[in-house]
C-alpha positions in Angstrom: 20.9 8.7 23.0 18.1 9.8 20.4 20.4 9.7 17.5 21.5 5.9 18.3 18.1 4.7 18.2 16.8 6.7 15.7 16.7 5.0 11.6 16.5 8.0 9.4 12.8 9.5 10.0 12.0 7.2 12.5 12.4 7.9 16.2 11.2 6.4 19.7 8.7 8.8 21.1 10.2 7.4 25.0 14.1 7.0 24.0 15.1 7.0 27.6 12.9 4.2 28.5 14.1 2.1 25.2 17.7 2.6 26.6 16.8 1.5 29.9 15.4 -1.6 28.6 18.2 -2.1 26.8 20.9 -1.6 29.8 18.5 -4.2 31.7 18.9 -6.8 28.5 22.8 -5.9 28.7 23.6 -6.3 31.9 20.8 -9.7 32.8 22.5 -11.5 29.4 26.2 -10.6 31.2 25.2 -11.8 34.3 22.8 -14.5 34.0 23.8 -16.3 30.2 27.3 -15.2 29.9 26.6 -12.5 27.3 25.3 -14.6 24.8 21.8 -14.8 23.9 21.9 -18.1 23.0 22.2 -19.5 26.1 18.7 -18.3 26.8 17.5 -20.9 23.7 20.0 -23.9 25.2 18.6 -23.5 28.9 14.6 -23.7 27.4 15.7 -27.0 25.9 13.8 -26.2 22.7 10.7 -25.9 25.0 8.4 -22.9 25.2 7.2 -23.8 28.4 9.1 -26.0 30.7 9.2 -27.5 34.2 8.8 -24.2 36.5 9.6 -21.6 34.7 12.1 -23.1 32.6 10.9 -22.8 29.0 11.9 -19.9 26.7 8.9 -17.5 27.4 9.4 -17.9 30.9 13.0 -17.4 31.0 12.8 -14.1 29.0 10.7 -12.7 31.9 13.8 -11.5 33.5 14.4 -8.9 31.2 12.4 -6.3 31.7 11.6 -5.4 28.3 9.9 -9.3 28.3 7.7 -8.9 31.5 4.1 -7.7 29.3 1.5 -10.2 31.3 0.2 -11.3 27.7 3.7 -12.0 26.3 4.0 -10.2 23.1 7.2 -9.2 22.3 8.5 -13.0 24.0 6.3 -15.4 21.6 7.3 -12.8 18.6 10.8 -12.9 19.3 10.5 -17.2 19.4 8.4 -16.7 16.2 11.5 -14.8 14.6 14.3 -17.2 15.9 11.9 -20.3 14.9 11.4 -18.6 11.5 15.2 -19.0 11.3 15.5 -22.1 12.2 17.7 -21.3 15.2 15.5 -23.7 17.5 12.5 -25.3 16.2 10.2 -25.8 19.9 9.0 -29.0 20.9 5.6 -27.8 22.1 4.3 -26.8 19.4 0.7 -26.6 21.6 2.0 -23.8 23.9 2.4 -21.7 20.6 0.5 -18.0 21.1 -0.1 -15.6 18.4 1.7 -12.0 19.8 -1.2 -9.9 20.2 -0.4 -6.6 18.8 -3.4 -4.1 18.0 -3.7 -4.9 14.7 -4.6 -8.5 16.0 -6.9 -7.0 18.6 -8.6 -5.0 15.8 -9.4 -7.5 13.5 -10.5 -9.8 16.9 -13.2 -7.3 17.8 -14.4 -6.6 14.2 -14.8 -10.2 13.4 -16.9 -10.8 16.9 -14.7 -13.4 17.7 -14.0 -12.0 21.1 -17.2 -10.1 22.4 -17.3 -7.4 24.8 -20.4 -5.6 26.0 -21.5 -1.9 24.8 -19.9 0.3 26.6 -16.6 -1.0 26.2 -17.0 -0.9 22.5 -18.1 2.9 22.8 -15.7 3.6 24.9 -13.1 2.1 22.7 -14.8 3.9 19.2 -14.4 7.3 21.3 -10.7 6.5 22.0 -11.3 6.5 26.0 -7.6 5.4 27.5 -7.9 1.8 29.1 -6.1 0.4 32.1 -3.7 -1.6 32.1 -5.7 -4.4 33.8 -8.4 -3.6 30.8 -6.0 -4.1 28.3 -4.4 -7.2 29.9 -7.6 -8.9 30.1 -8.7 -7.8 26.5 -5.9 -9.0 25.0 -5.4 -12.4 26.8 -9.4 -12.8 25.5 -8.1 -12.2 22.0 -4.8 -14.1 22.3 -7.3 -17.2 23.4 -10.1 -16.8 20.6 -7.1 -16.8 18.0 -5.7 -19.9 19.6 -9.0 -21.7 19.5 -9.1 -20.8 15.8 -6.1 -22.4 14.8 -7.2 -25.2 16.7 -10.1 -25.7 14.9 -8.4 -24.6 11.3 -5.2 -26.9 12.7 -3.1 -23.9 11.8 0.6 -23.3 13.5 -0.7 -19.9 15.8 3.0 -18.3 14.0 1.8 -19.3 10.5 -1.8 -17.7 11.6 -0.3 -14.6 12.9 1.7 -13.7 9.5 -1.4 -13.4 7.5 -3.2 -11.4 10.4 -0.9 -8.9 10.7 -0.6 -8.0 7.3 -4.1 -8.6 6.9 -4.8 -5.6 9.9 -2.5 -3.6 8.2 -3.5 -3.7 4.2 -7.2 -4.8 4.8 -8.9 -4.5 7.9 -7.0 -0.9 8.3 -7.6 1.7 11.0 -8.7 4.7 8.5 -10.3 2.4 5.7 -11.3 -1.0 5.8 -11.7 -3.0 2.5 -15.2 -4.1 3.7 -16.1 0.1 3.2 -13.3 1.3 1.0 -13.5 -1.7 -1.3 -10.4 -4.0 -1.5 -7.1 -2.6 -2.4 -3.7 -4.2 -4.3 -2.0 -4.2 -0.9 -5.1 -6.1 0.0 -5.1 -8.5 -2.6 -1.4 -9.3 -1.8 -2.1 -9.5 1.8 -4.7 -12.5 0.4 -7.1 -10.6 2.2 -9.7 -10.0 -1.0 -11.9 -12.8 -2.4 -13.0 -10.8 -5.9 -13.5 -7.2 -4.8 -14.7 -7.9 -1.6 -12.7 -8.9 1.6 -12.6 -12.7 2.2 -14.0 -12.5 5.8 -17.1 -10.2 4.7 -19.3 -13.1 4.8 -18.0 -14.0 8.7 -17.4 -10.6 10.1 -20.1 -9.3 12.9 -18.6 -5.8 11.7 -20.3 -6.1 8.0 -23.3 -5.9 9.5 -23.4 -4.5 12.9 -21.1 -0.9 12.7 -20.7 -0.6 16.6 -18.1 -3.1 16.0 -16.3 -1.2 13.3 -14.3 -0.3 16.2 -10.1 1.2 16.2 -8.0 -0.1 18.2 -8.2 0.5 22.0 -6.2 3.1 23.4 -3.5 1.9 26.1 -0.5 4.2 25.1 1.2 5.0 28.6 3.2 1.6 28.4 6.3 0.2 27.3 4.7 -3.9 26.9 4.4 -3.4 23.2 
């Protein structure tokens, strides 16, 4: 089982639960869409959201491996196939970014989602959260981002390209460009403005350090 879903160095640290979220996509798709994936795109009617439960993200909630309350995995998966042009969604307003922890990161560096002091401590000394914590964390981040690409009348898909790769080449775990000074995976990311990161001047981080935080710690689950 290891050896199937392993890529040269990488492995799964939970392989039997990966393979049991795949039997569960195996057998739902033969059952419920005739084997074919597509089906699940042609039933959402190019919709997101749709009627009761209807739209793509709600369909893909029968799959186990799609059931995470704040919907990663589903609105990455309809970034992908967008990307491709295999549907392009009609809703464009029920777009999410997929809240990932590099997202999170960056959310609670930035200050724009705010939590008191004792979650940030408890966060900066690595204390595990529940999973109702990190639901409700991440729905707060997943609605601050959305309410910026309102405001910036940004697609939330678009958005979430540059803040992935900015959480990974800028705003990093170990060594953020704001103390280590911007970097050329930085500067590729279009994260650096000169030798300084371009959202120094914004960031409640820069200037406060209880909110150069990680990211929280929620490992126990197989959402993300």
């Amino acid at each position: 089982m290891l050896s199937w879903l392993s890529v040269e160095g990488a492995r799964p640290p939970d392989a039997h639960v990966r393979a049991e979220l795949l039997r569960d996509l195996g057998v739902k798709l033969k059952a419920l869409f005739d084997g074919d994936p597509y089906r699940i795109v042609v039933e959402s009617g190019g919709y997101l959201r749709r009627g009761v439960g209807q739209g793509f993200i709600d369909l893909l909630k029968v799959f186990k491996a799609y059931q995470d309350p704040v919907e990663k995995k589903a609105f990455l998966l309809a970034k992908f196939i967008e990307r491709r042009e295999v549907v392009i969604f009609q809703d464009p307003q029920n777009k999410e970014v997929p809240v990932d922890n590099h997202l999170t990161r960056v959310a609670l560096r930035t200050g724009i989602v705010d939590v008191d002091r004792e979650t940030l401590e408890l966060i900066a000394a690595g204390a595990p959260f529940r999973p109702q914590e990190d639901v409700m964390l991440r729905l707060a981040v997943r609605e601050a981002y959305r309410l910026v690409a309102q405001e910036a009348g940004v697609d939330p898909f678009i958005m979430d390209d540059f803040l992935w790769s900015f959480g990974r080449s800028c705003c990093t775990f170990e060594a953020p460009a704001c103390i280590s000074g911007c970097s050329a995976r930085c500067s590729s990311a279009g994260g650096c403005e000169g030798d300084r990161c371009i959202l120094l001047p914004a960031c409640r981080a820069s200037s406060e350090r209880l909110y150069m935080v990680p990211e929280h710690n929620f490992m126990d689950t197989w959402w993300y």
